[in-house]
VOPAGU-2260 file (C-alpha; in pm, 1 decimal, decimal comma):
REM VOPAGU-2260
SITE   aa  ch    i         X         Y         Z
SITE  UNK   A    0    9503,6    9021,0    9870,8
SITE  UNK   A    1    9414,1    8655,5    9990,3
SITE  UNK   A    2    9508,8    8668,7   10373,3
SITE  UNK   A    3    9673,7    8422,6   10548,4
SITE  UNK   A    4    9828,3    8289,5   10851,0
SITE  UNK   A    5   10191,5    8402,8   10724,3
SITE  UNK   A    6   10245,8    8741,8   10727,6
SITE  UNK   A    7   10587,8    8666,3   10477,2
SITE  UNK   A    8   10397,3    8501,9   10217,0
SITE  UNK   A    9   10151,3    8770,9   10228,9
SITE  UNK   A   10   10391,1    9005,2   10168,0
SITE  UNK   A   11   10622,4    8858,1    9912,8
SITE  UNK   A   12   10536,8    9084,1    9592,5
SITE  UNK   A   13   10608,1    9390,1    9819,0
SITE  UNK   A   14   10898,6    9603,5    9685,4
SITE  UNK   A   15   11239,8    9534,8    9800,9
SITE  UNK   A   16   11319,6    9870,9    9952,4
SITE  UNK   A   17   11011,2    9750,5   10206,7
SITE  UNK   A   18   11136,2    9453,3   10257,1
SITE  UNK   A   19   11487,7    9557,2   10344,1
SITE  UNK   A   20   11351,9    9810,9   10557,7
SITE  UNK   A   21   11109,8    9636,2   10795,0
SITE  UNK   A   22   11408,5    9392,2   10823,6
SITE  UNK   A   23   11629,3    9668,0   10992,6
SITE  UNK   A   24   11510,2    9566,7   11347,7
SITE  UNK   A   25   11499,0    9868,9   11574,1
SITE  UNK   A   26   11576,3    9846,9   11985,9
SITE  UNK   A   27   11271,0    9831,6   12179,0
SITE  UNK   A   28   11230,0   10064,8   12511,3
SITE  UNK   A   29   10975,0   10092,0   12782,7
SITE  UNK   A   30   10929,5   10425,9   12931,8
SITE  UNK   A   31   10829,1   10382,9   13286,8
SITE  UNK   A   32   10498,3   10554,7   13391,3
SITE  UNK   A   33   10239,2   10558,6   13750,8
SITE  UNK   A   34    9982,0   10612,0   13488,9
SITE  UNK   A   35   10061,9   10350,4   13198,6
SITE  UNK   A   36   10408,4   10293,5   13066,1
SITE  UNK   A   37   10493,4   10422,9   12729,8
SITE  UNK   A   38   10655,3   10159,8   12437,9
SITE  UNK   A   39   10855,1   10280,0   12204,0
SITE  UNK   A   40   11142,9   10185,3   11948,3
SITE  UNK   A   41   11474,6   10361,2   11827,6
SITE  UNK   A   42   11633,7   10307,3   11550,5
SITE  UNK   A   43   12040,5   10456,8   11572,3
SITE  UNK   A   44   12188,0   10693,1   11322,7
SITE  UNK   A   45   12425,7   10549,2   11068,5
SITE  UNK   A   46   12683,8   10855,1   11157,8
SITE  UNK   A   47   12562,1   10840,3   11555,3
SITE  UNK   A   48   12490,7   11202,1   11504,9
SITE  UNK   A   49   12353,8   11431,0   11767,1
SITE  UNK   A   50   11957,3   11465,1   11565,3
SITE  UNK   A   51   11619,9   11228,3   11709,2
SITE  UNK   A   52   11336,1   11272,2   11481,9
SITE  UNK   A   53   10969,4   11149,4   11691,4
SITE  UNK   A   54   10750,6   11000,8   11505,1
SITE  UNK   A   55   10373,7   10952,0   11635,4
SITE  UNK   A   56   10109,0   10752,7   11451,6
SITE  UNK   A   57    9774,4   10834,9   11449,3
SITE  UNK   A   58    9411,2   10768,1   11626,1
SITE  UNK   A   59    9432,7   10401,2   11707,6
SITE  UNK   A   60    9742,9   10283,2   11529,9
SITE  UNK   A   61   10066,2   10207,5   11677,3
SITE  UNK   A   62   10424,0   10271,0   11630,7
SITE  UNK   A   63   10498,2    9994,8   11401,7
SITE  UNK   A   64   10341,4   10177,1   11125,8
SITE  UNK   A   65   10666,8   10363,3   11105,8
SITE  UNK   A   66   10862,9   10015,2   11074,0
SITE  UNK   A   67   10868,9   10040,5   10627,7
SITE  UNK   A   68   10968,6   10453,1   10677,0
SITE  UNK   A   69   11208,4   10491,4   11002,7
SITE  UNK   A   70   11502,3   10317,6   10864,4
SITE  UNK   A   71   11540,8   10499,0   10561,4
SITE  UNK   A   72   11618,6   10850,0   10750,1
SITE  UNK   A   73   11884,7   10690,4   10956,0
SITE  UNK   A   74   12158,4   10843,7   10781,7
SITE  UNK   A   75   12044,5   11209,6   10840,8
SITE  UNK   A   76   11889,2   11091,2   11229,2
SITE  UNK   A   77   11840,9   10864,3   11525,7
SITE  UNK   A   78   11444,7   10763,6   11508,2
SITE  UNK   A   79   11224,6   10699,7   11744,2
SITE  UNK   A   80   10862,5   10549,5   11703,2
SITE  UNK   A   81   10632,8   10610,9   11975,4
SITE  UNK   A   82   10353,2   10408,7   12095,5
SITE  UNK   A   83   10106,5   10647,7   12240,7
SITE  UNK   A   84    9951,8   10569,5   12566,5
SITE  UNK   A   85    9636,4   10338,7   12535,1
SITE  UNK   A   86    9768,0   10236,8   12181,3
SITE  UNK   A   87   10026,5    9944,2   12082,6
SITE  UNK   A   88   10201,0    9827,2   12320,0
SITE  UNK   A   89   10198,5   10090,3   12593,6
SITE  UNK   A   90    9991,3   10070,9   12860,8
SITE  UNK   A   91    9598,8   10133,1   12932,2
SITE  UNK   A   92    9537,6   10451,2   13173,1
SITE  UNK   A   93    9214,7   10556,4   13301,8
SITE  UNK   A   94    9136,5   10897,8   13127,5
SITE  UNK   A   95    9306,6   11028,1   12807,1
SITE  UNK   A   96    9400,5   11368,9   12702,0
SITE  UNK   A   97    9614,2   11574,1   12473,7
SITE  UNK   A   98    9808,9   11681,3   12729,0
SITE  UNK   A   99    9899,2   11350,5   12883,9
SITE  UNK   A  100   10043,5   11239,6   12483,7
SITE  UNK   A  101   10205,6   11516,0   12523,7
SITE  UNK   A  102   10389,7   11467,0   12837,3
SITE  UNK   A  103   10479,3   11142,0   12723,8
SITE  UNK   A  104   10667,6   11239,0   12404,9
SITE  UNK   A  105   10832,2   11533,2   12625,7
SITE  UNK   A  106   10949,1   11245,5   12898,6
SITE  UNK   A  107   11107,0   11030,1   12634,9
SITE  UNK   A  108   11293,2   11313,5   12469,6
SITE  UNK   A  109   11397,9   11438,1   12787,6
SITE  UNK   A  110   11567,0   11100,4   12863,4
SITE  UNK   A  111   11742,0   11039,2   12553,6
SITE  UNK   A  112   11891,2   11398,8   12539,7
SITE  UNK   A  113   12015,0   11262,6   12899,3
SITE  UNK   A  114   12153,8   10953,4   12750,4
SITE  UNK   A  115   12241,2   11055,0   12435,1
SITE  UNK   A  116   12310,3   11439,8   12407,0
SITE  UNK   A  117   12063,9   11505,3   12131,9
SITE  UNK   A  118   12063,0   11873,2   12058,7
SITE  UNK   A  119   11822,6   11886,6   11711,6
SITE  UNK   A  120   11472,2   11759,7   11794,2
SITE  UNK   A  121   11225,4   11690,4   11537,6
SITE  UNK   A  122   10909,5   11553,6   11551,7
SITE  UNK   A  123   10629,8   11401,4   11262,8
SITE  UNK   A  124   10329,1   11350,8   11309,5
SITE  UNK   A  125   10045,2   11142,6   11177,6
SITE  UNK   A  126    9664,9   11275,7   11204,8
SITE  UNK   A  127    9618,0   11257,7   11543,1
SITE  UNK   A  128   10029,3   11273,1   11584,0
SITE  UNK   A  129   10016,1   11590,8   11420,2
SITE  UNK   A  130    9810,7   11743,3   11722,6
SITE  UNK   A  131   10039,9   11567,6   11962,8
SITE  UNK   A  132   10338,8   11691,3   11811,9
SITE  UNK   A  133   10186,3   12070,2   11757,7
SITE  UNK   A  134   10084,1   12069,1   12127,8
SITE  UNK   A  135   10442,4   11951,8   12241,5
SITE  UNK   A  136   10581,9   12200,0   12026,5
SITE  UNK   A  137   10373,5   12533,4   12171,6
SITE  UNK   A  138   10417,2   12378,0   12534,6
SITE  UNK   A  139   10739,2   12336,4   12493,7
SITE  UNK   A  140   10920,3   12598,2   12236,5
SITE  UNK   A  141   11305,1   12516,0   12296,0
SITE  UNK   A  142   11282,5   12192,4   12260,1
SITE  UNK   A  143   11167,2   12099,5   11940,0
SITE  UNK   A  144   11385,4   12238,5   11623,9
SITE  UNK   A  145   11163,8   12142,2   11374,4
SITE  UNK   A  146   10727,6   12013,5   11326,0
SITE  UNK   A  147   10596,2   11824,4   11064,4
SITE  UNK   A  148   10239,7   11804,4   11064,6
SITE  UNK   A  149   10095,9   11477,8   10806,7
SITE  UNK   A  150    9680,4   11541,1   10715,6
SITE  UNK   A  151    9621,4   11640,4   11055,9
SITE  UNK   A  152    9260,3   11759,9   11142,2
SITE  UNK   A  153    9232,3   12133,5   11289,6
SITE  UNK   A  154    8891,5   12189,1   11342,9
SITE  UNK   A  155    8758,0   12584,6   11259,3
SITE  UNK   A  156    8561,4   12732,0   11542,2
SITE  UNK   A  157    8220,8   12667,1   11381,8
SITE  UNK   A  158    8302,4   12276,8   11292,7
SITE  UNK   A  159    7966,7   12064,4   11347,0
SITE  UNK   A  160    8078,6   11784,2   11535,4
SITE  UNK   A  161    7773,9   11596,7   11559,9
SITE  UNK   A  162    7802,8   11557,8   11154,2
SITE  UNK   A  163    8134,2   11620,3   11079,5
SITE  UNK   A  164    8391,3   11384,1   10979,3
SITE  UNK   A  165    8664,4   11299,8   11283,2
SITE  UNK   A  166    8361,7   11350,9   11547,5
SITE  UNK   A  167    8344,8   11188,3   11904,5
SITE  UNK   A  168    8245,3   10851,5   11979,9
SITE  UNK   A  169    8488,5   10509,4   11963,1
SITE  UNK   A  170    8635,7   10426,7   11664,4
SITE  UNK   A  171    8540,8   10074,2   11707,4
SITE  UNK   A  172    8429,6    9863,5   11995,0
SITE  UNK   A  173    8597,4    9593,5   12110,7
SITE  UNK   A  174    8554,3    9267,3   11999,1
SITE  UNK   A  175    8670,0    8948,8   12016,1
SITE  UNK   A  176    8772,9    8726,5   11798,4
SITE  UNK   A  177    8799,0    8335,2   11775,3
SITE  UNK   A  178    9102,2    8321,2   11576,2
SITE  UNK   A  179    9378,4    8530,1   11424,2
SITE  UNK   A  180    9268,9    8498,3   11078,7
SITE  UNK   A  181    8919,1    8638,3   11138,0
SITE  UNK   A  182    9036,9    8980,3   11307,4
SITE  UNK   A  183    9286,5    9015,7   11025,1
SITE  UNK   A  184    9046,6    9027,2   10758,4
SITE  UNK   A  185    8862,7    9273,3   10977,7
SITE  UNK   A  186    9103,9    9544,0   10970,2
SITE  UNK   A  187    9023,1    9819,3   10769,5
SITE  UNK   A  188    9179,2   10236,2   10791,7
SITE  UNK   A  189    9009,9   10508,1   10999,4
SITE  UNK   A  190    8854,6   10689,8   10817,9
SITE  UNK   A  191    8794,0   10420,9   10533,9
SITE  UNK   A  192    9006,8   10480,5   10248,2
SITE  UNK   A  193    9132,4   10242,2    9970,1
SITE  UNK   A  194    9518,0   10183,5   10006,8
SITE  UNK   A  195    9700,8   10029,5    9686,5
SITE  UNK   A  196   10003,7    9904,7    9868,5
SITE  UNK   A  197    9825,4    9609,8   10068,6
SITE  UNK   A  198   10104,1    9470,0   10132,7
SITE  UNK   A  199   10217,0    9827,1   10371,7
SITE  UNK   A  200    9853,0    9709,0   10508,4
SITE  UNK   A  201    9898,0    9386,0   10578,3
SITE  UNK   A  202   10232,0    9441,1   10756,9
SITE  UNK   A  203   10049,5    9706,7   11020,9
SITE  UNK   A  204    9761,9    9451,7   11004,8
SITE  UNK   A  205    9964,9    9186,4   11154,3
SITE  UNK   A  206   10084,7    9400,2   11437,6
SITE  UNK   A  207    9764,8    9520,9   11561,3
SITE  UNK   A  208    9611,2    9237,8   11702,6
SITE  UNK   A  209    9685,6    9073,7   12015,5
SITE  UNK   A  210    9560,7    8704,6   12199,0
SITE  UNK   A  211    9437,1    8720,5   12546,6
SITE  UNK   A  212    9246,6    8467,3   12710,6
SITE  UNK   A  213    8894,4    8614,0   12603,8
SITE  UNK   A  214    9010,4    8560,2   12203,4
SITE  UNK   A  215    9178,8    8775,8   11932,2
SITE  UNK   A  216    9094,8    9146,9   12000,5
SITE  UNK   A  217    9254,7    9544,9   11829,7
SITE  UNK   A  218    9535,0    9641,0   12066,7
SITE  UNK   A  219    9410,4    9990,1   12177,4
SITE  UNK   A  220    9202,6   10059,9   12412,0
SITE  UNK   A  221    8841,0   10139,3   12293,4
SITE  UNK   A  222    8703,0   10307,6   12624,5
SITE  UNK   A  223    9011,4   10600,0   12488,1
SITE  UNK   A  224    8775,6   10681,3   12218,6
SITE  UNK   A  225    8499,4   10801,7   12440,2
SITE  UNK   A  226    8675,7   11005,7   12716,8
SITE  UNK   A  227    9004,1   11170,4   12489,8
SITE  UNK   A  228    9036,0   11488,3   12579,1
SITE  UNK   A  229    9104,7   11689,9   12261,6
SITE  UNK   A  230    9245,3   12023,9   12167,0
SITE  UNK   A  231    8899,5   12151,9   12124,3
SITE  UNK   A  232    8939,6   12570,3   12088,1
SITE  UNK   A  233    9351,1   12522,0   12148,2
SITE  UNK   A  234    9555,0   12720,1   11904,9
SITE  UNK   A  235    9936,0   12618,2   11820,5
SITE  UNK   A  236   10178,7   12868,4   11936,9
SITE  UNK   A  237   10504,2   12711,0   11835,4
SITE  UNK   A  238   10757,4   12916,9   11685,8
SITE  UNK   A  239   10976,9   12628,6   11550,7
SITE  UNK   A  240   10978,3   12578,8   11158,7
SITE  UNK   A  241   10632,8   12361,3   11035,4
SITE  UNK   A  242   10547,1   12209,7   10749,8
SITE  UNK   A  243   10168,1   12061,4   10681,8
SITE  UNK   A  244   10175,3   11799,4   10421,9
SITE  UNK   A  245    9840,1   11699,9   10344,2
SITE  UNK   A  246    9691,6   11432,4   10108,2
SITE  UNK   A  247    9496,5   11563,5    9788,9
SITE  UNK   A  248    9220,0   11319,7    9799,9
SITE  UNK   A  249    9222,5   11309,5   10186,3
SITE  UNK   A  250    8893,2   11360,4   10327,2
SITE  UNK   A  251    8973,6   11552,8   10653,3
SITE  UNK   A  252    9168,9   11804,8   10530,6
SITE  UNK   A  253    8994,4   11920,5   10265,1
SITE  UNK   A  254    8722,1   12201,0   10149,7
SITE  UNK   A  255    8638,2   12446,1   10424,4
SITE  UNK   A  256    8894,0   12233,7   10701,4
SITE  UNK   A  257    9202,6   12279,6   10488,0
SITE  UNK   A  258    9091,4   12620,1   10408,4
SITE  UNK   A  259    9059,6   12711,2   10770,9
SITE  UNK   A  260    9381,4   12587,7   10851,4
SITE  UNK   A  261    9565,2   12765,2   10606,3
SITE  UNK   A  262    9410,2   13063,5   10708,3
SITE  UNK   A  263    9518,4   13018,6   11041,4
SITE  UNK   A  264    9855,2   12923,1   11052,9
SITE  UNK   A  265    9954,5   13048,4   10692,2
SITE  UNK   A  266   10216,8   13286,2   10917,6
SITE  UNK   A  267   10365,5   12993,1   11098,1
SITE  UNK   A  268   10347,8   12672,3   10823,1
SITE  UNK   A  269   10444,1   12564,5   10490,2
SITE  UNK   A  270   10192,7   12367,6   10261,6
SITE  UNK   A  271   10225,7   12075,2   10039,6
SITE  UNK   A  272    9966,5   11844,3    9912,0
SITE  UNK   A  273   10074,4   11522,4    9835,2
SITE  UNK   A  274    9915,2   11382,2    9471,9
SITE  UNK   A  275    9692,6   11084,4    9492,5
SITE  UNK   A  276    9743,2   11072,8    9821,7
SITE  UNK   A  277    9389,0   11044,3   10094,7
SITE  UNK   A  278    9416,2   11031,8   10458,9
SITE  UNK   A  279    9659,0   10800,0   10472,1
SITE  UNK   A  280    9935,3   10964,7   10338,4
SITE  UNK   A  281   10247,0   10737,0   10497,6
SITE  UNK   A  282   10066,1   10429,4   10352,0
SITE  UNK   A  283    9965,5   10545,5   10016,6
SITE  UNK   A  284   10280,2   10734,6    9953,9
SITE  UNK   A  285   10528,6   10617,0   10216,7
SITE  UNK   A  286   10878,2   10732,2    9953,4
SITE  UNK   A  287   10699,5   11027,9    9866,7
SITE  UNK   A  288   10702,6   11055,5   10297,8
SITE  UNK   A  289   11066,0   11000,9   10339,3
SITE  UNK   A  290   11162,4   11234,9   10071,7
SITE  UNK   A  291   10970,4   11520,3   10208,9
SITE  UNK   A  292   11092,6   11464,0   10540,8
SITE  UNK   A  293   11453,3   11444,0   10424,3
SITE  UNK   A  294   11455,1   11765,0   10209,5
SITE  UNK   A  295   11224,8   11960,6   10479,7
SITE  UNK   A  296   11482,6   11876,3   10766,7
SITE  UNK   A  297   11785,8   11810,0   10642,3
């Protein structure tokens, strides 16, 4: 795909049922925080029914990934997309952690269920959304009804993490850039994949850059990367329903890592693979997403 200023003529041979469903604008909220606000949007339930499915992207992406997928299980649920903290458009905080994600997603359920008298909870989660989402659901075991887990990396005790893939270190360093067009042709997936649907690409592309007065630079915060605490040696304990849907051709869950995770939560989690699917799974199969959401909840 030739790039270009115009995010709607880059996206014009997309498929209609993208189209239409970016189009459904959700309501934007701002979750007030001492250490960093939290952004996220909602998108209401056709029926106004009394079910909020969380969804939480992954390591350094944002919640407009969810934009093309959200609006297409408003008929079973209200939807939130979450930005977490240090990503999108919620604030920077000094120090990072699992925990503190965690928190976050628990705060913002908390208030709709306030507002809004939720009484099903389910939350989906991306790669590093699926640890989010398994940690809120062991911290927290009546409050989440259901857990869906998407490629999300569980190390084994023995994992080498000087070698392995999904080590330490930041995912990139920032950089700026002189111009929009020059960071969008930079963006590429984490881990590097190939994604057919560029124009599901170019979409997130477009909303993960921001100006500021030094030039064009990645929304998140790199320095996150460095100091995020992880679930190193934690093992889920939630006793909720849990499905891991995993990507055939994704590199992090696969060989020995899938393996280990099977072994170890083969008593509390269902298994699918998703065909022709890598890391990415949402992007390279984002129908194939909604429908196994839809059948696995509802």
């Amino acid at each position: 795909m030739e790039i270009t200023n115009n995010l709607q003529d880059d996206i014009i041979n997309a498929p209609s049922w993208f189209k239409e469903a970016i189009g459904k604008l959700p309501s934007n909220h701002i979750l007030e925080n001492t250490l960093g606000d939290v952004s996220y949007s909602k998108w209401n339930s056709e029926d106004n029914n009394e079910n909020l499915i969380i969804l939480i992207h992954g390591t350094g992406a944002h919640k407009k990934w969810w934009d093309p997928i959200a609006p297409q299980l408003t008929k079973e649920s209200n939807v939130i997309a979450v930005d977490l903290p240090g990503m999108g458009e919620s604030g920077f905080r000094e120090k990072y952690s699992i925990k503190d994600f965690g928190d976050a997603i628990v705060e913002i359920i908390e208030k709709e269920k306030a507002e809004r008298g939720f009484k099903k909870i389910y939350l989906v989660g991306h790669s590093l959304g699926g640890q989010v989402a398994g940690y809120v659901a062991s911290e927290n075991q009546d409050l989440v009804t259901s857990l869906i887990l998407i490629d999300t990396f569980i190390r084994p005790p023995d994992y080498d993490y000087e070698s392995g893939t999904g080590g330490g270190g930041p995912l990139r360093m920032i950089k700026h850039y002189p111009d929009k067009l020059s960071i969008l042709n930079r963006f590429r997936l984490m881990p590097q994949q190939k994604c057919a649907n560029d124009w599901f690409m170019r979409y997130i592309a477009e909303h993960s850059v921001k100006e500021t007065s030094e030039g064009w630079r990645w929304r998140f915060d790199d320095l996150m990367f460095k100091a995020l605490e992880r679930l190193f040696g934690y093992k889920f304990s939630f006793t909720c329903p849990a499905l891991f849907v995993h990507g055939e051709q994704s590199l992090l869950t696969s060989g020995k890592i899938l393996e280990h995770i099977i072994n170890t939560y083969s008593d509390s989690m269902d298994f699918i693979g998703v065909p022709d699917a890598a890391h990415h799974v949402p992007l390279d199969k984002p129908l194939e997403i909604v429908a196994i959401i839809k059948k696995r909840l509802f």
